[in-house]
N, C-alpha and C positions, 0 to 999 in steps of 0.2 A: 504494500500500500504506500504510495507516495504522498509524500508529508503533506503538501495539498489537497489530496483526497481525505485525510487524516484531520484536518483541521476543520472541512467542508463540514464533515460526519461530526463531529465533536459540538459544530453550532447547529448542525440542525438537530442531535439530540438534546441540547439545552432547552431549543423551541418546544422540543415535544414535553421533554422533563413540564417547562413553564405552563403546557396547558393540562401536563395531568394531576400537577400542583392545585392550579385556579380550580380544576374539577372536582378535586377531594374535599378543598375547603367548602364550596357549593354545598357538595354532597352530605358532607358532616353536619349541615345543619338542616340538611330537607331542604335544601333552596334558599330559605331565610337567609339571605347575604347581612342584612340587617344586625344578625346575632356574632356574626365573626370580630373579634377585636381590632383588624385588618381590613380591608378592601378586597377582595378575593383577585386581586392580580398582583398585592405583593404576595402574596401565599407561591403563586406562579414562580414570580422574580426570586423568592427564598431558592425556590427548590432548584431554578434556572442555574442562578449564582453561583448555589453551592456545589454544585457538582458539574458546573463549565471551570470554575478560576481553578482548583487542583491540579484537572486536568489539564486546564492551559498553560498552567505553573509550569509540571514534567517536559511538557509539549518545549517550553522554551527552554529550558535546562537541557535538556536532553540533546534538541538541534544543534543548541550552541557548542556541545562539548562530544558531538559526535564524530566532525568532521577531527578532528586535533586528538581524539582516542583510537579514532580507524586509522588514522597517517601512521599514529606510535607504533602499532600493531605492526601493521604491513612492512613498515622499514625495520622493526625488529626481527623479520620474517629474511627480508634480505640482506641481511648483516653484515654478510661474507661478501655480497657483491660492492658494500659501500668503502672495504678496505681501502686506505691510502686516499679517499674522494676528498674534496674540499667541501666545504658547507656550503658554495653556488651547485658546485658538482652534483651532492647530495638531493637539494632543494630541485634539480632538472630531471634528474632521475626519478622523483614524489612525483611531479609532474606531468611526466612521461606515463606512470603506471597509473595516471588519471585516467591520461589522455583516452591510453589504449583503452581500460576498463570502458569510457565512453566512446568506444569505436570510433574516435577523432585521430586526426595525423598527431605521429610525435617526431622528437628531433633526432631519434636515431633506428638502424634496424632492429625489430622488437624480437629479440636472443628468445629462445626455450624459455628459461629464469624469468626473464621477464611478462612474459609473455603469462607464465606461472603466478608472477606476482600480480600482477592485474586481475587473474581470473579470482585467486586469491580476496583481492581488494574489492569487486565486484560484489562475491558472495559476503563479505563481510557487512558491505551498507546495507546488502538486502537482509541479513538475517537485525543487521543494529534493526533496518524501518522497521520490520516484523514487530520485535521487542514493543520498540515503543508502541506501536500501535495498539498491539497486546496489553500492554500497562496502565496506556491510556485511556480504553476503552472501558476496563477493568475498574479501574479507578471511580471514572466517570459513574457508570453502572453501580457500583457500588454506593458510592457518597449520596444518587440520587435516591437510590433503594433508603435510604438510613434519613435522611432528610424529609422524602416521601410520607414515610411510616410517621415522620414527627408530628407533622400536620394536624392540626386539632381545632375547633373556634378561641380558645386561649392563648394561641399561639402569636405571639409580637412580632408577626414576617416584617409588619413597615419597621420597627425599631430595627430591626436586624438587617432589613434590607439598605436600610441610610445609613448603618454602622459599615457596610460594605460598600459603600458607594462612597462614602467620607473616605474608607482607607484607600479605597482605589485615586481618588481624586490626590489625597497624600504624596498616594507611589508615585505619581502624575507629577506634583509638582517637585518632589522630591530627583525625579530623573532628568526634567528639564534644569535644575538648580545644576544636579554634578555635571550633565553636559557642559551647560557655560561653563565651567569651573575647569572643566577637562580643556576647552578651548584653549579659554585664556590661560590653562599651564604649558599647554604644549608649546604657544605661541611665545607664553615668557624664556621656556627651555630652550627651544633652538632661538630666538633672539640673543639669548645672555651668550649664547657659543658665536653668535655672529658679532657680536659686542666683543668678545674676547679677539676676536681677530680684525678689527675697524671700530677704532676709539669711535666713543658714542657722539663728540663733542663733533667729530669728523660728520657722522652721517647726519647728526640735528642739523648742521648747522652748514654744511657744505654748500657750497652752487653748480659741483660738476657732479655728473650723473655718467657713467659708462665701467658698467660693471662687470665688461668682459676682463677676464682675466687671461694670463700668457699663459702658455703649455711650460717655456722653459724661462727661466731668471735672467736670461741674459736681454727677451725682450722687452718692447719699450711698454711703457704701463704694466708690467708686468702686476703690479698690483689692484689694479682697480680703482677705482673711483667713485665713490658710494656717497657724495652728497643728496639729502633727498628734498631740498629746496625745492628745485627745478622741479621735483614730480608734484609733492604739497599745492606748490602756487599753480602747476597748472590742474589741478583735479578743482581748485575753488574757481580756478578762472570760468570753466565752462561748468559748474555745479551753479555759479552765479547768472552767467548766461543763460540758462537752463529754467531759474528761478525770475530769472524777469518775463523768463517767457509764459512756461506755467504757473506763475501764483497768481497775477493780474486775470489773465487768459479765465483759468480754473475757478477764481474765485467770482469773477463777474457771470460766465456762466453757470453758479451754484444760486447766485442772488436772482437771476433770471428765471431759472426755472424753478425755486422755489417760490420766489416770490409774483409773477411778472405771469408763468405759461400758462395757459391753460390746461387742463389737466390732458385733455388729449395730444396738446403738442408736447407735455413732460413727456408722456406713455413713449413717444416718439422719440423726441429728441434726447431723454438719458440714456437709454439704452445705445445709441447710435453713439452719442459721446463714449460713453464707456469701452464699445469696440475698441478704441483708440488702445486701452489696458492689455487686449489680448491678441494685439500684432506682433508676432517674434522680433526681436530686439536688430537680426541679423536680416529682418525687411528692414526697417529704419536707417540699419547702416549704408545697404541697397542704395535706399532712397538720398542720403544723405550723401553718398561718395558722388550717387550720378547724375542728382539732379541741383540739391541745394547747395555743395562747394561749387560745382562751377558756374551757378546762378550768379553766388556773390562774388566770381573770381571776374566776370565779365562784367557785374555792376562795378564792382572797384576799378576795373582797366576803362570803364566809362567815365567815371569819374576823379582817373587821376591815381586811384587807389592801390598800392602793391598788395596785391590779397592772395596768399597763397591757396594751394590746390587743397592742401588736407589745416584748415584754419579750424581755431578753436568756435570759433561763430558759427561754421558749421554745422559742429557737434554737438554745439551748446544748445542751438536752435532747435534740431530734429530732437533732441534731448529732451527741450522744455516740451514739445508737441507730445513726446512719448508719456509724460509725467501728468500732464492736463488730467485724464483720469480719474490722479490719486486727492488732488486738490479740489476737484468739480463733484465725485462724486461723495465721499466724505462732507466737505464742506455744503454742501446742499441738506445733506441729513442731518448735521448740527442745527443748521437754521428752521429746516422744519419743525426739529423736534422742542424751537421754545415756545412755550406756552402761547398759546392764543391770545391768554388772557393780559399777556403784556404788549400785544398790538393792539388790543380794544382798549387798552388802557390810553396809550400814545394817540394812540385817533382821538379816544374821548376830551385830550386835552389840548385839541385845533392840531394837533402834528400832520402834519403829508405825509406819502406812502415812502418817498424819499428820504424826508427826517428819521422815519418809524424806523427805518431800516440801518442808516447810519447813525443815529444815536441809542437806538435801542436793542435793534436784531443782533447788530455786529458786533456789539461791547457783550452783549451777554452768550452770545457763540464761541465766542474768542476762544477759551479754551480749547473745543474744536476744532476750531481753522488751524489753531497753532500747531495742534496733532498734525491735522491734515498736511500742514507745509512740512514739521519734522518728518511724516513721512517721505513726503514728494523730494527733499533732499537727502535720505538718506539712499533712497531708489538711485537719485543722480550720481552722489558719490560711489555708487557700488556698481553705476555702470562700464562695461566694458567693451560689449561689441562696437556698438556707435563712434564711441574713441577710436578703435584701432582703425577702422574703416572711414573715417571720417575726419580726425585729425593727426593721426600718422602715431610714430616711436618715438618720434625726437624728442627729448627731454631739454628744454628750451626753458629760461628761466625768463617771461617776458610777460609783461601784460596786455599787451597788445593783441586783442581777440582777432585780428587779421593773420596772424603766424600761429607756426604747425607748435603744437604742445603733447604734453603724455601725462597722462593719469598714474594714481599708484596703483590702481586694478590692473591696469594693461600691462604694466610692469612685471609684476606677481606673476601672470600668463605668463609674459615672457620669459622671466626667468627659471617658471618652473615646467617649460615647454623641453618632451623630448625626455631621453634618457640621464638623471641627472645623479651625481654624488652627493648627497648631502652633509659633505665636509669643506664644503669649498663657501668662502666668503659671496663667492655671485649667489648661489644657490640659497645659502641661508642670509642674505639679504632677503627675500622674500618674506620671510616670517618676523622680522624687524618691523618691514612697510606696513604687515599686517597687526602687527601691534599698536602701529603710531596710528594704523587708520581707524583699528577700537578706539583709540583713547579718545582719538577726536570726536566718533560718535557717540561716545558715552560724556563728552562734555556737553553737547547737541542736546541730548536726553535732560541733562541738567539745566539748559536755561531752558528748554521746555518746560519743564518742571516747574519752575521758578514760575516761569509766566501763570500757567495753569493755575498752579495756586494762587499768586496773587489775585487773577481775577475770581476766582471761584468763590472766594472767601466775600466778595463784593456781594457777587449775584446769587449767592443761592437761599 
């Protein structure tokens, strides 16, 4: 049984479990739902619960430590043939007896032995699936058999069932906490090694960017050049270009259609805005290499103007278009959702639909929008395709939105494009930029913050 089949069967016996649960409680009372302490669907959700999360408990335990017990196995099996191997050696040959096991090419002719060992390997994950399926089922079946029988009109399924629903919500935030946690260690880990090799004062603070490094000591820059000036100012350059385009853009079509359409032209027109959200990043760059650089490159040669091919205006432009969205449709939901009763208020005291809106809609939105915009620049700072395609590699330390610039996204790609060592200062420069560019946004989150509350504390 494959693990997918295994997990299929595991929820829809929960479903059955859940309505032979609902059906005992019924039953226990002669119908009378009225007499049960519970609602006759957490009775369900008890029985559902309890003998789905066990199961699904083993189910993940099991997956996780199956693959890394079957390898142990099989290579302890060929022992003899790993004499003298290195540990790439080793790790191609695990590989290889994948490979063959899934009747896929390997990297070399598959010998008797091996050929042994695969069949070997084979039989092994089928007997591990068996197992767990076996155990699983087992389990399942059983927990619901014992749980089942518990069922009585006395029985507290809702307390029990919120008790199981709190701890699952727990587990929940508890994994997304050590996630982040795991991030930002990895990210401090390999920076402090890239730290160890390019004083930090050097990359804060530098203006030259070119992090190829030499094969041998004798050539020229053999050591790199790891200012990340150049990348910083230009990720804000077209982050800010970006935000002139969509926060004005986003926010006047939020005040339109929430306040202004009619309710047939919203039905219409948000949805149609919103498409905007879900055009691949790598159309925009499309659009931005072949239509909008050389737009501005021929308006500038009209006007006098040296405008290069892959310019930050470009990228910043198609950028803010991409973002319109995250500012239009957010910000539209904030405004809807304040109170009626503060624009019958405003009208009742001679205000216009004009006043109503900028002294009263938009101060008490604010929160809101400000969301809305921290989101719509954090989208910008984290793009990548549109940059590459649009305003090139150069790492250019200018402010000039007519010349080519380079993000620290694009960067990050670039450096971590390809087969790479991670002992080398180019390489683990990547996880540096990627720290500096948390920090940044975790400073973003904070005047967020700041603003948020200040006004919330006004209006609520």
């Amino acid at each position: 049984m494959s693990m997918w089949v295994l997990l299929f069967t595991l929820i829809a016996l929960s479903i059955v479990g859940f309505y032979m649960g609902k059906r005992r409680a019924i039953a226990s009372v002669d119908g009378h739902a009225g007499l049960l302490h519970s609602r006759p669907n957490y009775y369900g959700y008890y029985v559902a619960l309890w003998c789905t999360l066990p199961a699904l408990l083993v189910f993940a335990i099991w997956s996780s430590a199956d693959g890394s017990i079957v390898d142990g196995m099989i290579m302890a099996q060929v022992a003899d043939l790993t004499v003298g191997m290195s540990v790439a050696e080793i790790s191609l040959m695990l590989n290889d007896i994948q490979n063959l096991a899934d009747a896929n090419v390997i990297s070399r002719e598959a010998s008797p032995e091996l050929q042994q060992a695969a069949n070997t390997y084979a039989q092994m994950r089928l007997n591990s699936q068996l197992a767990m399926a076996v155990v699983c089922l087992s389990l399942l079946i059983a927990v619901a058999f014992f749980t089942y029988k518990r069922i009585n009109p006395d029985l507290r399924s809702r307390n029990s069932v919120e008790r199981i629903v709190r701890g699952l919500m727990i587990v929940c935030s508890i994994v997304a906490i050590l996630t982040t946690i795991g991030i930002v260690m990895s990210l401090m880990f390999e920076s402090a090694r890239f730290f160890g090799k390019v004083p930090p004062m050097d990359f804060l603070f530098g203006t030259e960017w070119s992090p190829q490094t030499a094969l041998r000591e004798d050539q020229v820059a053999s050591g790199g050049l790891f200012g990340a000036i150049p990348l910083f100012a230009g990720t804000m350059l077209i982050s800010l270009i970006a935000m002139c385009v969509a926060a004005p853009v986003g926010l006047m079509a939020a005040i339109y259609m929430s306040e202004y359409a009619s309710p047939k032209v919203r039905a219409i027109a948000k949805p149609l805005l919103e498409i905007l959200a879900g055009v691949p990043t790598v159309v925009y760059g499309f659009f931005a290499a072949l239509t909008v650089a050389p737009f501005f490159r021929n308006l500038g040669d009209n006007v006098g103007l040296d405008v290069s091919s892959e310019s930050a205006l470009a990228a910043g432009a198609v950028m803010g278009i991409m973002i319109i969205p995250f500012v239009s449709s957010l910000s539209d939901d904030v405004i809807s959702a304040v109170p009626q009763s503060m624009r019958e208020g405003s009208y009742g005291l001679g205000a216009t639909k004009s006043e109503t809106i900028t002294k009263v809609l938009l101060p008490a939105a604010l929160p809101g929008i400000v969301g809305s915009l921290l989101l719509a620049v954090s989208r910008a700072i984290g793009e990548t395709m549109i940059v590459v395609m649009a305003a090139g590699l150069a790492a250019n330390l200018t402010a000039n939105p007519l010349e080519a610039v380079t993000t620290v996204t694009v960067q990050i790609v670039t450096l971590l494009v390809g087969d790479q060592e991670f002992d080398s200062a180019k390489t683990l420069a990547a996880f540096a930029l990627g720290l500096m560019l948390f920090c940044v946004t975790l400073c973003l989150n904070f005047i967020a913050l700041y603003v948020v509350n200040k006004y919330r504390e006004q209006y609520d």
